[in-house]
ZAMARGU-4260 file (C-alpha; in steps of 0.2 Angstrom, whole numbers, plus 5000, padded with zeros to 4 digits):
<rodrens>
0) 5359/5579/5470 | 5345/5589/5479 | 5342/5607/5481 | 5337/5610/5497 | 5343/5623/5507
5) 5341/5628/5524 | 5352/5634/5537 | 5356/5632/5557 | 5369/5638/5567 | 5378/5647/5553
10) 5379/5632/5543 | 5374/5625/5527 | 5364/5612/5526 | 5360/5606/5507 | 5353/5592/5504
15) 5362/5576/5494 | 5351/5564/5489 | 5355/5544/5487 | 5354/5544/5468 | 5357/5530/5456
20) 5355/5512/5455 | 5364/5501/5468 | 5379/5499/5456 | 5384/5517/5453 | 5382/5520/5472
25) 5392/5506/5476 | 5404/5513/5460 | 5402/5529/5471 | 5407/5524/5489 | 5424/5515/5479
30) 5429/5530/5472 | 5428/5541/5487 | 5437/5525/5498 | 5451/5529/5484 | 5451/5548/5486
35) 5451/5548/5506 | 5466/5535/5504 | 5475/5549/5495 | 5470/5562/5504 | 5476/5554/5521
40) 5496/5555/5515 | 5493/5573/5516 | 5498/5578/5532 | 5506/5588/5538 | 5494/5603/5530
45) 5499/5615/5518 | 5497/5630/5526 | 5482/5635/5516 | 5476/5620/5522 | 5479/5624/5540
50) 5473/5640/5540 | 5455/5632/5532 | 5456/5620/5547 | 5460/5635/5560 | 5444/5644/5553
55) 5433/5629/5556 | 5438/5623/5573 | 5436/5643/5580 | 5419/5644/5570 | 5413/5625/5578
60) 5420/5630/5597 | 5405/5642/5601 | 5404/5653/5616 | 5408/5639/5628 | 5425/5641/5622
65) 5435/5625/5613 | 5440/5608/5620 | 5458/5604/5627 | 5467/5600/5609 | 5457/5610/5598
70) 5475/5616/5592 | 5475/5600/5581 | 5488/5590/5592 | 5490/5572/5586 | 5492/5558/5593
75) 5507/5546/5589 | 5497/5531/5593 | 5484/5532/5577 | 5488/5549/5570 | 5472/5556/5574
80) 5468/5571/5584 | 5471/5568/5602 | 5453/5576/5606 | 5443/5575/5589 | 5429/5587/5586
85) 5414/5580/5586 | 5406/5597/5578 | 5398/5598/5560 | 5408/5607/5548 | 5401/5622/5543
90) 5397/5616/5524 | 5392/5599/5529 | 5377/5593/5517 | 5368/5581/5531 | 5371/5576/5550
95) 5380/5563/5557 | 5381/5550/5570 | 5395/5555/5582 | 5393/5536/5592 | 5409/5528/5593
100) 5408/5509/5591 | 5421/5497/5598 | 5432/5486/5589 | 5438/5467/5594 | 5456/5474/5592
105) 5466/5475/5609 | 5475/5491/5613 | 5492/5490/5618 | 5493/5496/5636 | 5477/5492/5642
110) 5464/5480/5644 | 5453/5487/5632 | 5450/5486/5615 | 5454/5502/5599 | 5437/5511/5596
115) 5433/5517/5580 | 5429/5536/5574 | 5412/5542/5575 | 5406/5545/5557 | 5407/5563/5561
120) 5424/5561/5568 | 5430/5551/5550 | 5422/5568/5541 | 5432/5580/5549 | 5449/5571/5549
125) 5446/5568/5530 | 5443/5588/5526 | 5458/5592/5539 | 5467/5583/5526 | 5462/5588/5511
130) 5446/5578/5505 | 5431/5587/5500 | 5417/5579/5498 | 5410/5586/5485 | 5420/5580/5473
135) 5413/5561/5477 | 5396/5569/5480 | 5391/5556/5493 | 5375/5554/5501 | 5373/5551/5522
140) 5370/5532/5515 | 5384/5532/5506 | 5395/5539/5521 | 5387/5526/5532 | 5393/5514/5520
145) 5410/5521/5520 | 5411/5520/5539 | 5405/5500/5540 | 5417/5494/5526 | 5431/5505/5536
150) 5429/5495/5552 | 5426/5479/5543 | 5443/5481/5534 | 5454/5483/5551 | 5443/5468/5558
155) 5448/5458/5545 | 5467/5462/5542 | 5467/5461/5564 | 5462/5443/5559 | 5475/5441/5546
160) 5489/5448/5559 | 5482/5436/5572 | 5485/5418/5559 | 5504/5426/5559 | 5506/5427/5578
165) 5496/5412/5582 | 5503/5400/5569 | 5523/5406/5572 | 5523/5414/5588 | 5514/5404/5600
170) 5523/5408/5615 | 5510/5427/5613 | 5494/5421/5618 | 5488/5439/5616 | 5497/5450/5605
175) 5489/5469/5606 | 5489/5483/5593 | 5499/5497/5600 | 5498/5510/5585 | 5495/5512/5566
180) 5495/5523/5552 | 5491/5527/5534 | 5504/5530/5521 | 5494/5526/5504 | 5509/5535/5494
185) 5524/5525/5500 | 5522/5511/5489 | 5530/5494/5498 | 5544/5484/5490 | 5531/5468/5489
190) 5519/5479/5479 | 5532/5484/5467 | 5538/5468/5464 | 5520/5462/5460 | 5517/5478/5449
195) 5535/5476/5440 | 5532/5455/5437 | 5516/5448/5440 | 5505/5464/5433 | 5497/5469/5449
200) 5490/5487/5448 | 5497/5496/5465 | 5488/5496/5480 | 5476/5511/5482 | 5479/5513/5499
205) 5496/5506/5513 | 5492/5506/5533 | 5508/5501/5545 | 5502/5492/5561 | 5514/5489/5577
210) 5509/5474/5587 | 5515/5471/5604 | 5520/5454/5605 | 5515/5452/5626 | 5530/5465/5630
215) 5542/5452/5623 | 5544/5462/5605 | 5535/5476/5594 | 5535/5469/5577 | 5526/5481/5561
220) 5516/5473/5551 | 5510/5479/5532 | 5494/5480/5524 | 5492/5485/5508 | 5473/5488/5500
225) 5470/5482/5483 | 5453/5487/5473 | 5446/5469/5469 | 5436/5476/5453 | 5417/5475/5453
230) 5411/5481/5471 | 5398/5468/5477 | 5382/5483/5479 | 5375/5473/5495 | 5390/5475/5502
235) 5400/5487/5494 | 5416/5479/5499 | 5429/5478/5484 | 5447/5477/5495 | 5458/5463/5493
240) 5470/5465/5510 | 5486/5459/5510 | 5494/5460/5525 | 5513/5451/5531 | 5526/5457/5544
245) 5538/5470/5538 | 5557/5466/5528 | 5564/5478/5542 | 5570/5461/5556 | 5577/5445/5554
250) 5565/5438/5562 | 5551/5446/5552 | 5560/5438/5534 | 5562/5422/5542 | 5544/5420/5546
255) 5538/5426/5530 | 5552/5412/5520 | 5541/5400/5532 | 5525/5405/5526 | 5530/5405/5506
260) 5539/5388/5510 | 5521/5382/5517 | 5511/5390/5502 | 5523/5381/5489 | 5521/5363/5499
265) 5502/5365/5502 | 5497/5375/5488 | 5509/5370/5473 | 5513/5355/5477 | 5495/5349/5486
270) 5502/5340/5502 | 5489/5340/5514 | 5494/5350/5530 | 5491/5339/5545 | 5482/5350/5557
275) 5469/5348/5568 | 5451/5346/5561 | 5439/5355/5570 | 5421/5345/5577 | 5409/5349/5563
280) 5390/5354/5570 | 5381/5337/5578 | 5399/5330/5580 | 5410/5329/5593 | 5431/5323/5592
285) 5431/5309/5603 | 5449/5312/5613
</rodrens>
């Protein structure tokens, strides 16, 4: 890690280099994924904690006074502030970005799409609850990194939510995430069961979706995050998602007996599923 030191605006700015080789940055990244999982079931704040966060939001609000929210109000849709501050904190080692990007997942509500925290947003909510980052010593590319395999993860388990509405619930063309949260320390029956028989290490971290099935039903949906092993260092993904409606409505347990029914044909018993097969490229289906 550098030495660098310089100062703006009251704050430290020390500099932390992008040390190692590929592997124990990726090694890196994976272990800070770990710790911000934990550190996101610690809400609400001790009140050491609180008071820590209370000192940095009147230290970032300047003489222009602080945004509408800068209480720390959350909001019940995502559990993140309702106005983020988009401020450094005051020990941050490096700047961040603070562009939002969107995200292919449609909002409950409206007819727009979730947009994912600014990097600078994702710092700040980890320190509110408890992270600090220099127990992971990350680098700006490590947190760049962080950020890319976070939004890439809800794309994916958006993905597998949509092959469980589209295959058994047809009659929702366009089901819509209405709100989420992480809970990484409530361990889920399923994870248990796999830990107990099958030898499973627990998930690392545990995030409860609620879709809205076109206004017809809200249905929650649970993704547990298991560490796939070796972290790939292009990538740096190592997350094994497994994501399935909740045991908490009928209807939920009866698609879910559906499923592991089509799994045990297709899978253990190898029939071929007879779906339709999709036109390869130069080839067309004639109809």
């Amino acid at each position: 890690m550098g030495a660098g030191q310089s100062t703006a605006a009251g704050q430290s700015t020390a500099k932390v280099q992008d040390v190692g080789t590929p592997e124990e940055r990726a090694q890196r990244i994976r272990a800070a994924q770990h710790a911000m999982a934990a550190a996101g079931t610690e809400c609400p704040l001790t009140p050491e904690q609180r008071a820590a966060a209370a000192a940095v939001s009147s230290e970032n609000c300047g003489e222009g006074g602080c945004p509408v929210g800068a209480d720390g109000k959350m909001s019940p849709f995502n559990n993140e502030l309702e106005h983020p501050n988009q401020k450094p904190a005051p020990d941050q080692p490096f700047a961040l970005p603070t562009k939002r990007e969107k995200s292919t997942i449609p909002r409950a509500g409206t007819e727009d799409t979730w947009t994912y925290p600014s990097p600078q947003m994702f710092w700040n909510a980890m320190l509110k609850k408890g992270w600090r980052w220099q127990d992971d010593q990350l680098s700006q590319k490590d947190m760049g990194n962080i950020i890319s395999i976070h939004n890439a993860n809800n794309e994916e388990a958006w993905k597998e939510v949509m092959k469980w509405e589209n295959l058994l619930h047809p009659e929702c063309a366009n089901p819509k995430l209405k709100s989420f949260k992480g809970d990484a320390k409530n361990i889920s029956p399923r994870a248990k069961f796999r830990k107990l028989f099958l030898g499973y290490d627990y998930p690392f971290d545990r995030h409860d979706w609620i879709v809205d099935r076109c206004g017809m039903k809200e249905v929650q949906y649970v993704i547990d995050y298991y560490d796939g092993g070796a972290v790939d260092p292009q990538s740096k993904l190592f997350t094994i998602l497994d994501v399935r409606p909740a045991m908490n409505d009928i209807s939920n347990i009866w698609d879910r007996m559906v499923v592991a029914y089509w799994r045990f044909k297709f899978e253990t018993l190898g029939f071929t599923p007879n779906l339709p097969i999709p036109p390869t490229e130069g080839h067309s289906v004639n109809h």
